[in-house]
C-alpha positions in Angstrom: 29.2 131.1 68.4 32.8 130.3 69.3 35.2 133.3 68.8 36.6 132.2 65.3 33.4 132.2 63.9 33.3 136.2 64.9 36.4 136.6 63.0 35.1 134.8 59.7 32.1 136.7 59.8 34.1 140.2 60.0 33.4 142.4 57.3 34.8 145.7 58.6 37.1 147.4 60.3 38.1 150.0 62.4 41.0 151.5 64.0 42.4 153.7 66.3 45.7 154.7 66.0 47.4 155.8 68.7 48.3 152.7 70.5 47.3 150.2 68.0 48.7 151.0 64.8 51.0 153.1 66.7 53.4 151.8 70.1 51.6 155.3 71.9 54.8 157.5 71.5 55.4 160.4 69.7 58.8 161.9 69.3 58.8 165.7 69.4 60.4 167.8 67.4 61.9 171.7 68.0 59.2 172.5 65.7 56.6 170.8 67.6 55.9 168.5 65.0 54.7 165.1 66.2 56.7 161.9 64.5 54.8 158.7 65.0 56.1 155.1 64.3 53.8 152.4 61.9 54.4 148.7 61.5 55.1 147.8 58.0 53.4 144.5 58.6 50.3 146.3 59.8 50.4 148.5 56.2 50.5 145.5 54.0 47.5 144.1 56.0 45.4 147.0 55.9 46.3 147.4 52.2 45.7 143.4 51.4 42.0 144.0 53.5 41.0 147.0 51.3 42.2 145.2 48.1 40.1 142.4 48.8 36.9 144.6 49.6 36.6 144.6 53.0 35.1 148.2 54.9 39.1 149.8 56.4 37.9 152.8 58.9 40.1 154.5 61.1 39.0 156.6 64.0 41.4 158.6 66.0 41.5 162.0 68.1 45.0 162.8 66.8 45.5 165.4 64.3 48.3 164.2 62.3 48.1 164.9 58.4 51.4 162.6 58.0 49.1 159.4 59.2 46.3 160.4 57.1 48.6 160.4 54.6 50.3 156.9 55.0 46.6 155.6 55.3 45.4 157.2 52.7 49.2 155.0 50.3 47.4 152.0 51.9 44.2 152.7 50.2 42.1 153.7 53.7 39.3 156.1 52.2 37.5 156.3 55.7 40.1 158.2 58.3 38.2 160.4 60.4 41.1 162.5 62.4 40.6 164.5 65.3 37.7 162.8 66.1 36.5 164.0 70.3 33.7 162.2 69.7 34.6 158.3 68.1 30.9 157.0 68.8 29.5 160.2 66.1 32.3 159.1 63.5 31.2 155.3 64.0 27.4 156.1 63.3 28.3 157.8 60.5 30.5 155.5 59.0 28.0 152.9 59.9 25.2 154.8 58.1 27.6 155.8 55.0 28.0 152.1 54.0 25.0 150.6 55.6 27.0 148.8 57.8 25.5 145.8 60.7 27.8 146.6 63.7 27.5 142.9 64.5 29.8 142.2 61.8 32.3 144.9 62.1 35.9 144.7 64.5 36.5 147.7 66.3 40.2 148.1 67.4 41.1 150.0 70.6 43.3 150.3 73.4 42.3 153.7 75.7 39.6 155.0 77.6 38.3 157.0 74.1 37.7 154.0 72.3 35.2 152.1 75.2 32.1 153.3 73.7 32.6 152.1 70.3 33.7 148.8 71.8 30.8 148.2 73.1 28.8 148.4 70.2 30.7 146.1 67.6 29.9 142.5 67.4 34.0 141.8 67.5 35.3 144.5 70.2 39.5 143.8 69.4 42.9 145.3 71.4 46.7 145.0 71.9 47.9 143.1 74.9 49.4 146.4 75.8 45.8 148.1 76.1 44.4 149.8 78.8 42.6 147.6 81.5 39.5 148.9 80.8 39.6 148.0 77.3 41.7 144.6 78.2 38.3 143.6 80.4 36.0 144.6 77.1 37.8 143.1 74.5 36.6 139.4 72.9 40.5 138.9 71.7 43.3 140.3 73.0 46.3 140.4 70.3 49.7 139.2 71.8 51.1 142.0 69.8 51.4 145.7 71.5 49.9 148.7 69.9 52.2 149.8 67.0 54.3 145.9 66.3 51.7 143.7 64.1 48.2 143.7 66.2 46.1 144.9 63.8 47.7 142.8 61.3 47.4 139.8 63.5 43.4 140.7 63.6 43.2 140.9 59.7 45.2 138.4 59.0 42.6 135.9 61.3 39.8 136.9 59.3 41.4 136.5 55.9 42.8 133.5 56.1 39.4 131.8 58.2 37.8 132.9 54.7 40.8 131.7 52.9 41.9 134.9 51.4 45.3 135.3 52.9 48.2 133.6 50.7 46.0 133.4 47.5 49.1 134.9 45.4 51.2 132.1 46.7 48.6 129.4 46.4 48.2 130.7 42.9 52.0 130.2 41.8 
């Protein structure tokens, strides 16, 4: 199986996002309040996934309730924050839905995210990720964390099952 036909056969995904759907900094506030930075692009994607029925998990040890919020605007039902321990959230998401890990893409980019990796059938990162995770991964997005790689996974899948442009096509 060639590494296109992994991405057509996708039928969930998960994120971290610290480093994917984030560029890894935070900006610190007086208050200590954390302020994180999203790609837009990587919101409509997510959003256009969950529209069209596809599993959207997200996975991350940070804390932040303004994420889980943004997530939550793009339709993301599954966001397990805090998480110490990603491979316990995976098995339960996995269980929840009844979900075959072959077909599922597991975005990462840190050390915390290796064991997960390795037990998706599409194991995904930013070209900015850790080497660890660089020497796992089956694709490695030309994006960095936090400026379109997770929409430039999505958007492989939908459009290899010709769901990406539909509203255009349909004009």
């Amino acid at each position: 199986m060639n590494q296109l036909e992994k991405f057509k056969d996708v039928k969930a995904f998960i994120f971290d996002v610290d480093g994917v759907l984030t560029d890894s900094s935070v900006l610190v506030l007086e208050d200590g309040k954390l302020l994180r930075k999203m790609s837009i692009r990587d919101g409509y994607a997510i959003k256009k996934a969950v529209s069209l029925g596809y599993h959207v998990c997200i996975i991350t040890g940070g804390k932040s309730e303004g994420v889980k919020t943004r997530l939550q605007g793009l339709g993301v039902k599954d966001i397990y924050l805090g998480a110490s321990d990603k491979n316990e959230c995976f098995e339960e998401y996995v269980d929840i839905y009844d979900l075959d890990p072959e077909y599922i893409m597991y975005m990462g980019d840190d050390i915390p995210d290796l064991p997960v990796m390795r037990r998706v059938g599409l194991p995904v990162c930013p070209q900015n990720a850790a080497p660890e995770i660089l020497q796992i991964a089956q694709y490695i997005s030309p994006l960095n964390g936090g400026d379109g790689c997770a929409r430039d996974v999505i958007e492989k899948v939908l459009k290899l099952n010709g769901q990406w442009q539909e509203e255009a096509s349909a004009k």
